[in-house]
OpenMM code with the backbone's topology and positions (N, CA, C; nanometers):
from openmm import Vec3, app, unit

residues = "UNK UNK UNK UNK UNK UNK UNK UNK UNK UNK UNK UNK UNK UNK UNK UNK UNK UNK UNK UNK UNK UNK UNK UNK UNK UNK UNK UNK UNK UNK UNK UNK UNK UNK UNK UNK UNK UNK UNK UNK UNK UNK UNK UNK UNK UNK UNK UNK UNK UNK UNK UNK UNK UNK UNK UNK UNK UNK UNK UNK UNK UNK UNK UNK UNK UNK UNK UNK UNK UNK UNK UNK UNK UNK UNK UNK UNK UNK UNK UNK UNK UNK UNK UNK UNK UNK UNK UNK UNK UNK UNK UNK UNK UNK UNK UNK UNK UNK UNK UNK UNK UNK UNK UNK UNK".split()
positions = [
    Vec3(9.0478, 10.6603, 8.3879),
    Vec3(9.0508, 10.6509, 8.5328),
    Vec3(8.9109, 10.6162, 8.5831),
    Vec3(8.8648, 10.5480, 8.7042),
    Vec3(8.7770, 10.4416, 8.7496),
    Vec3(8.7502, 10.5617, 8.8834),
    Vec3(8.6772, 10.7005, 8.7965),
    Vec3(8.6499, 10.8264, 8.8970),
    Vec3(8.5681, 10.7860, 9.0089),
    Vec3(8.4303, 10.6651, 8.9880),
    Vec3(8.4090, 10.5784, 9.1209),
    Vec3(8.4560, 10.5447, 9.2339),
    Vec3(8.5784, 10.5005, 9.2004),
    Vec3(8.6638, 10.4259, 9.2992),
    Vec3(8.7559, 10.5492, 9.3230),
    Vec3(8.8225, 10.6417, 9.2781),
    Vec3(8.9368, 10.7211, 9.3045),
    Vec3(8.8091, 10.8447, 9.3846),
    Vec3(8.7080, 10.8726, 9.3668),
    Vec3(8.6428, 10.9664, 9.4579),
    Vec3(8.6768, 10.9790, 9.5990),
    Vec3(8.6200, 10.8357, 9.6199),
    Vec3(8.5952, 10.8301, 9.7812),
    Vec3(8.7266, 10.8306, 9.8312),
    Vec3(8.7957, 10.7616, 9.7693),
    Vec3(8.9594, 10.7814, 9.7921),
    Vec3(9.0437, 10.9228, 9.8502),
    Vec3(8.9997, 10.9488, 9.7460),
    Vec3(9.0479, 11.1245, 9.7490),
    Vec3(8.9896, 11.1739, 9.8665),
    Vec3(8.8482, 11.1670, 9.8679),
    Vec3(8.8353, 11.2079, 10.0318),
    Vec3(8.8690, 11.1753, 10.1292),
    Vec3(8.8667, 11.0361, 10.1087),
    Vec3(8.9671, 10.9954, 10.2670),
    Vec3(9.0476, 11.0684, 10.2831),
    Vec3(9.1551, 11.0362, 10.2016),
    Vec3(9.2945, 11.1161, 10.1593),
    Vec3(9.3177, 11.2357, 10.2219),
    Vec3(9.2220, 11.3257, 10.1886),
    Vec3(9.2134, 11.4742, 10.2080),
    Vec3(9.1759, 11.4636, 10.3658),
    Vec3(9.0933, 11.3872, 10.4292),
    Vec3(9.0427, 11.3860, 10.5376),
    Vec3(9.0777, 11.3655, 10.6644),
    Vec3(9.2214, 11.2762, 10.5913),
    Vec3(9.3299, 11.1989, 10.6637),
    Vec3(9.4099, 11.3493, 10.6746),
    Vec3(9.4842, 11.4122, 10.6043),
    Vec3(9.5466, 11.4902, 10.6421),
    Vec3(9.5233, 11.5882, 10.6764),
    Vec3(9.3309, 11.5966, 10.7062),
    Vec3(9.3011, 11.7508, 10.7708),
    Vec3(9.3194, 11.6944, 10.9187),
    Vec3(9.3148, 11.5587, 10.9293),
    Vec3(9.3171, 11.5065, 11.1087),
    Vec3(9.2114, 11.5148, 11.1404),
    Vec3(9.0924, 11.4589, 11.0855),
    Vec3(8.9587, 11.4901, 11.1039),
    Vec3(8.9070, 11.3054, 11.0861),
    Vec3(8.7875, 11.3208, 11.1556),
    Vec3(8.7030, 11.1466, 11.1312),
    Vec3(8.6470, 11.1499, 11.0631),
    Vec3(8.5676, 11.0959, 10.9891),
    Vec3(8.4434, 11.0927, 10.8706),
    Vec3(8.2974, 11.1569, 10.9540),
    Vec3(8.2772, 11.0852, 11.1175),
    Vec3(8.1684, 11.1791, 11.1297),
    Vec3(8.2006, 11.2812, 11.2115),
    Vec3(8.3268, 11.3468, 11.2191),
    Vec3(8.3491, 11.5002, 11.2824),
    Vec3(8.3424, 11.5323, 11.1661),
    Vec3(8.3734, 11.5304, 10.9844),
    Vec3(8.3118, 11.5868, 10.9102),
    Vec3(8.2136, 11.6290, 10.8590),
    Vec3(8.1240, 11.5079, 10.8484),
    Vec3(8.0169, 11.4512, 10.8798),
    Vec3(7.8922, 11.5964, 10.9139),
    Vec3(7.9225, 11.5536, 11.0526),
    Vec3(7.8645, 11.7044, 11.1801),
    Vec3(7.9295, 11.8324, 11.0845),
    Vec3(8.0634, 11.8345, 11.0715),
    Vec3(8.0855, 12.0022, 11.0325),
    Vec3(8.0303, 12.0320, 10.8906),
    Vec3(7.9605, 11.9482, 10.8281),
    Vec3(7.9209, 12.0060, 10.7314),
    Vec3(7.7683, 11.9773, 10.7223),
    Vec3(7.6692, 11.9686, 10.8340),
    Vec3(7.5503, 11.9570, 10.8847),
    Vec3(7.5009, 11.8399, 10.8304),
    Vec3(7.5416, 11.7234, 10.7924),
    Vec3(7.4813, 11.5958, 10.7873),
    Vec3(7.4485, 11.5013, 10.9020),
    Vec3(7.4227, 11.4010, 10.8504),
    Vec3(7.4157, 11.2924, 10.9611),
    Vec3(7.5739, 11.2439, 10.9694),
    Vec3(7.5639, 11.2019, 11.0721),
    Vec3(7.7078, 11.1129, 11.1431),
    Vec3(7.7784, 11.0105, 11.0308),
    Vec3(7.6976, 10.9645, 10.9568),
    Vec3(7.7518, 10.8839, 10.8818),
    Vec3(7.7766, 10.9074, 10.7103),
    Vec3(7.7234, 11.0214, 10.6757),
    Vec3(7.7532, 11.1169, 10.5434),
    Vec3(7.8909, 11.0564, 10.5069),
    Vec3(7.9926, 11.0844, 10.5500),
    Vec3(8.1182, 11.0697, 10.5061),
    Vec3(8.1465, 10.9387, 10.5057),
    Vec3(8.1313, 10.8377, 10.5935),
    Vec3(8.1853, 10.7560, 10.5879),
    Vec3(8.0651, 10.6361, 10.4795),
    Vec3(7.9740, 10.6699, 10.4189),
    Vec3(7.9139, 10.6273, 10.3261),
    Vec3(7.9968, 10.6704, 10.2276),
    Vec3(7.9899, 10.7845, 10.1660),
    Vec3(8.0466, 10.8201, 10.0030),
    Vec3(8.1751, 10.7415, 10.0177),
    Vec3(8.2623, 10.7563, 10.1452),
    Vec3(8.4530, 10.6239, 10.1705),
    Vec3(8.4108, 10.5206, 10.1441),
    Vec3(8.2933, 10.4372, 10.1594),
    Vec3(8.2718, 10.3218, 10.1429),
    Vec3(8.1615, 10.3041, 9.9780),
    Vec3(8.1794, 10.3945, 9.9205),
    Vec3(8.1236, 10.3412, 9.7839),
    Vec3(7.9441, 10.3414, 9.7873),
    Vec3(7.8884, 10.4096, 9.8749),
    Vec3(7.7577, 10.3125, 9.8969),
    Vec3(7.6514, 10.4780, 9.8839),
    Vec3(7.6970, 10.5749, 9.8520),
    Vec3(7.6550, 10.6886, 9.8109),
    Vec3(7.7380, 10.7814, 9.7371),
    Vec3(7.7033, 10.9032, 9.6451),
    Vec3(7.7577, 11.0060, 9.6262),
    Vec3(7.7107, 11.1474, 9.6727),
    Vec3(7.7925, 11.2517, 9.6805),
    Vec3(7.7172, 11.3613, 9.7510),
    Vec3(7.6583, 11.4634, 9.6038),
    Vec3(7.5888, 11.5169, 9.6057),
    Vec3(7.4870, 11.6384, 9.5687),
    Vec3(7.6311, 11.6851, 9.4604),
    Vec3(7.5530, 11.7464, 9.3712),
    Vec3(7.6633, 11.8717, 9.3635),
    Vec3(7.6980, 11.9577, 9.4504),
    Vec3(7.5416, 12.0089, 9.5606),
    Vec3(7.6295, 12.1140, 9.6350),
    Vec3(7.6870, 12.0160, 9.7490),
    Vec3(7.6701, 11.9108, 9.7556),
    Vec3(7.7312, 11.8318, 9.9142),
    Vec3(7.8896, 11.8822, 9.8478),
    Vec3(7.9359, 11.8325, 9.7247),
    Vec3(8.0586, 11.8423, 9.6554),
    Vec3(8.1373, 11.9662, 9.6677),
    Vec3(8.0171, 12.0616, 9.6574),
    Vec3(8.1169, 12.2378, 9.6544),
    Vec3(8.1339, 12.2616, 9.8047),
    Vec3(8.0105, 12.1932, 9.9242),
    Vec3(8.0367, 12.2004, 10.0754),
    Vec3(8.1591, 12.1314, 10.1027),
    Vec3(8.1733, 11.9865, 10.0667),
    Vec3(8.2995, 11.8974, 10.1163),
    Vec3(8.4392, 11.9804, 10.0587),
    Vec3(8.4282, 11.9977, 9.9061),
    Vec3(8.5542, 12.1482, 9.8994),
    Vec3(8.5795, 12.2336, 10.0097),
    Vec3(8.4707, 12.3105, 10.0017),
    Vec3(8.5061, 12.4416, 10.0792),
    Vec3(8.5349, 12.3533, 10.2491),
    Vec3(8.5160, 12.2720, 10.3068),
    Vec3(8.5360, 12.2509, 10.4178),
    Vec3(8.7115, 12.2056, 10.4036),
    Vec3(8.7416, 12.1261, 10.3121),
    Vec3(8.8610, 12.1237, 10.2822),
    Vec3(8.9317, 12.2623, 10.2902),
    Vec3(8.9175, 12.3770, 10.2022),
    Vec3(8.9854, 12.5109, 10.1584),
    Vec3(9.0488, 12.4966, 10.0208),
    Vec3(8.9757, 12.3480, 9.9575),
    Vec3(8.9883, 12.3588, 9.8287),
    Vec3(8.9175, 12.3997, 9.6962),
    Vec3(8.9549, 12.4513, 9.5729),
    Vec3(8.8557, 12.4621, 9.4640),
    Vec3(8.8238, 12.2944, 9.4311),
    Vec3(8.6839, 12.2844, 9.3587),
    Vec3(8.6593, 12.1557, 9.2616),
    Vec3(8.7525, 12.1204, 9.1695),
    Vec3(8.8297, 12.1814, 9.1158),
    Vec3(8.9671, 12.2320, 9.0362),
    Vec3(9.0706, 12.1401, 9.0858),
    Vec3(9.1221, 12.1829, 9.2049),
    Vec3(9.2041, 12.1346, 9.2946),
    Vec3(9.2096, 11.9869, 9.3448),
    Vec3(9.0436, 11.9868, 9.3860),
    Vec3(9.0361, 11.8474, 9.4300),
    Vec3(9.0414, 11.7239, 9.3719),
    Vec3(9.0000, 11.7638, 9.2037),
    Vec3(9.0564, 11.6612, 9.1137),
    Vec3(9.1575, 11.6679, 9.0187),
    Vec3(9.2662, 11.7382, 9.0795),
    Vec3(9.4128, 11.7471, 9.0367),
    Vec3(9.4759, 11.6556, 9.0579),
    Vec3(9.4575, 11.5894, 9.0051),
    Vec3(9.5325, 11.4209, 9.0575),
    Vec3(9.7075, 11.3896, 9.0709),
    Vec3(9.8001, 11.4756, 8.9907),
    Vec3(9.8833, 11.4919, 9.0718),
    Vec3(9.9052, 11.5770, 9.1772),
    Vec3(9.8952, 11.6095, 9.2784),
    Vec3(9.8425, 11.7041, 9.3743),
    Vec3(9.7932, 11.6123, 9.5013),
    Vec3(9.8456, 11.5473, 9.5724),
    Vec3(9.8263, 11.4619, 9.6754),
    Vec3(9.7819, 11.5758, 9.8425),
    Vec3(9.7987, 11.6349, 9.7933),
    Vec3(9.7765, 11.7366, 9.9314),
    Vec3(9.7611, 11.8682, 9.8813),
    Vec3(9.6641, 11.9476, 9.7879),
    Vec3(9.6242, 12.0486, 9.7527),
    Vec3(9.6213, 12.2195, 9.8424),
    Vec3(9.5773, 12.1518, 9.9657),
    Vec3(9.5570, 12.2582, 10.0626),
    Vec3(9.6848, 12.3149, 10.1434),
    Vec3(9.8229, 12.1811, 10.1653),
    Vec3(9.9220, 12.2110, 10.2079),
    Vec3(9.9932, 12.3235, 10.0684),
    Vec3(9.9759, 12.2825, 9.9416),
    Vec3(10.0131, 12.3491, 9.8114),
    Vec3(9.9544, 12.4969, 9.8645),
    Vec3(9.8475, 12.5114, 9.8447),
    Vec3(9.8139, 12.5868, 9.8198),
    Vec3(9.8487, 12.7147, 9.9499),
    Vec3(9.8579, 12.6933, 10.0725),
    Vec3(9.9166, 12.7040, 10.1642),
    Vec3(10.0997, 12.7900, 10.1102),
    Vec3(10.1454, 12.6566, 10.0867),
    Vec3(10.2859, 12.7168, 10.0071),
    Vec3(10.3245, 12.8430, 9.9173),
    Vec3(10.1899, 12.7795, 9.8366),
    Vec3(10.1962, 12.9364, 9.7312),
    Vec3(10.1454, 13.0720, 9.7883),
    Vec3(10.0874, 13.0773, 9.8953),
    Vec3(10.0713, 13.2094, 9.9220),
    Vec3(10.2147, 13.2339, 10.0100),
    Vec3(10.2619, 13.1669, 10.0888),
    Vec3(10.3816, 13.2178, 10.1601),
    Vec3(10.5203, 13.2596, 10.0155),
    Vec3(10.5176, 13.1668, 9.9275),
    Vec3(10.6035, 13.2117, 9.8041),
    Vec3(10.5840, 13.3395, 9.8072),
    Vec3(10.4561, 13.3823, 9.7388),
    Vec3(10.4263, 13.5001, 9.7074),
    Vec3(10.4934, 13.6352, 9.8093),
    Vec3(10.5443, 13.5861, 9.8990),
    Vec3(10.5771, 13.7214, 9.9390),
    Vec3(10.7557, 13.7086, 9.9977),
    Vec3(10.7876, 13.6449, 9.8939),
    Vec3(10.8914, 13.5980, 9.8425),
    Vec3(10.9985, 13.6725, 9.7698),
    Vec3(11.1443, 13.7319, 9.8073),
    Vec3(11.1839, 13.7868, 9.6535),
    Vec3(11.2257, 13.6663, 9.5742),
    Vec3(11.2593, 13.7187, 9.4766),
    Vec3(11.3460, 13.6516, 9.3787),
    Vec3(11.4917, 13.5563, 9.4152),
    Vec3(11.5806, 13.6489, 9.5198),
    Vec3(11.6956, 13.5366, 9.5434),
    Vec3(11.6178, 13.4395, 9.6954),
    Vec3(11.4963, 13.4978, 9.7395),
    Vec3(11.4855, 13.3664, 9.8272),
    Vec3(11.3806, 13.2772, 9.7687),
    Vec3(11.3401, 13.3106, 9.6676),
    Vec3(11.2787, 13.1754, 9.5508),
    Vec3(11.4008, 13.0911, 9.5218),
    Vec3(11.5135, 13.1775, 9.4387),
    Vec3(11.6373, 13.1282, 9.4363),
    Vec3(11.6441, 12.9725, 9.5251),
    Vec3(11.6661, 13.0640, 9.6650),
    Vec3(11.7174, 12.9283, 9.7752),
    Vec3(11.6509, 12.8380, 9.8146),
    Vec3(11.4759, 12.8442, 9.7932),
    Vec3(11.3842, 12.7084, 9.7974),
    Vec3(11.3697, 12.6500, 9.6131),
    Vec3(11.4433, 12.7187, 9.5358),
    Vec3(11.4179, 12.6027, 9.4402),
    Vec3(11.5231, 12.5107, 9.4954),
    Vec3(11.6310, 12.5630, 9.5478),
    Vec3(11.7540, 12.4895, 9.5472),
    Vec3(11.7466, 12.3751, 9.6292),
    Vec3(11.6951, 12.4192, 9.7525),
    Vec3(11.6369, 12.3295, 9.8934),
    Vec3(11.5580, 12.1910, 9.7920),
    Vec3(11.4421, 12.2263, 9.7446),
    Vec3(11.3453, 12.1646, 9.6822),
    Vec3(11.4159, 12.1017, 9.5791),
    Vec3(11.4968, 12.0919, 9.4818),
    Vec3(11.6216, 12.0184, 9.3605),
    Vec3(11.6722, 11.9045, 9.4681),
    Vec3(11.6886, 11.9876, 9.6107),
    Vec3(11.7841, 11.8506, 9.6815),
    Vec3(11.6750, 11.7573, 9.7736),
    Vec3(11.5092, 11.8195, 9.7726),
    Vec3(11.5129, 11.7030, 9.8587),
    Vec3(11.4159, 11.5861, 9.7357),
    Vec3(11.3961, 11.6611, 9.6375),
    Vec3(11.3485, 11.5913, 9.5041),
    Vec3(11.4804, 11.5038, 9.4415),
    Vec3(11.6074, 11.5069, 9.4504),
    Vec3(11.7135, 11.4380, 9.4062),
    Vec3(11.7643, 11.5274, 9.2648),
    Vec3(11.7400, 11.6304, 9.2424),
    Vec3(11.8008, 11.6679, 9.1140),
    Vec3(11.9169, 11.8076, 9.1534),
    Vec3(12.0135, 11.7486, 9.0614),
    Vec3(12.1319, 11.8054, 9.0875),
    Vec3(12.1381, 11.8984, 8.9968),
] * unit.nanometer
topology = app.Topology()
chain = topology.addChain("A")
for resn in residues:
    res = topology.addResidue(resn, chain)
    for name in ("N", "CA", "C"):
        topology.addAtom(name, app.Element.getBySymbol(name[0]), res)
């Protein structure tokens, strides 16, 4: 995999579905205005710690963020804590929900 090119990606990605701009990120994670929308465009990378800041502003681990099947980590992760307080027959009824809107019978 071409981790160059799939980086900046991934942040968009992630950035897109927090509903956020590159420099309202940008600002929330004390850079200049244009921080984010450099590393989207290929033309920088961030720090290691810029990397563990852009996580945590997400609410993701480093773990997470390069889970590449995992298109939306934070909505996941989100999910699994509401599971958790879950019994057993209403796990039951969202595997079942989840079989039908995945197509498996």
């Amino acid at each position: 995999m071409d981790y160059l090119s799939w980086f900046p990606a991934r942040i968009t990605e992630l950035r897109t579905q927090k509903g956020v701009s590159a420099r309202d990120m940008s600002l929330s994670l004390g850079q200049s205005e244009s921080y984010i929308n450099k590393i989207e465009n290929k033309r920088t990378l961030p720090s290691m710690a810029g990397f563990i800041y852009i996580c945590d502003y997400f609410g993701i681990t480093p773990q997470e963020f390069f889970t590449i099947d995992s298109p939306a980590p934070q909505k996941a992760k989100e999910v699994m804590q509401e599971f958790r307080k879950l019994t057993a027959s209403q796990l039951d009824h969202i595997m079942l929900i989840i079989g039908d809107i995945v197509g498996e019978k």
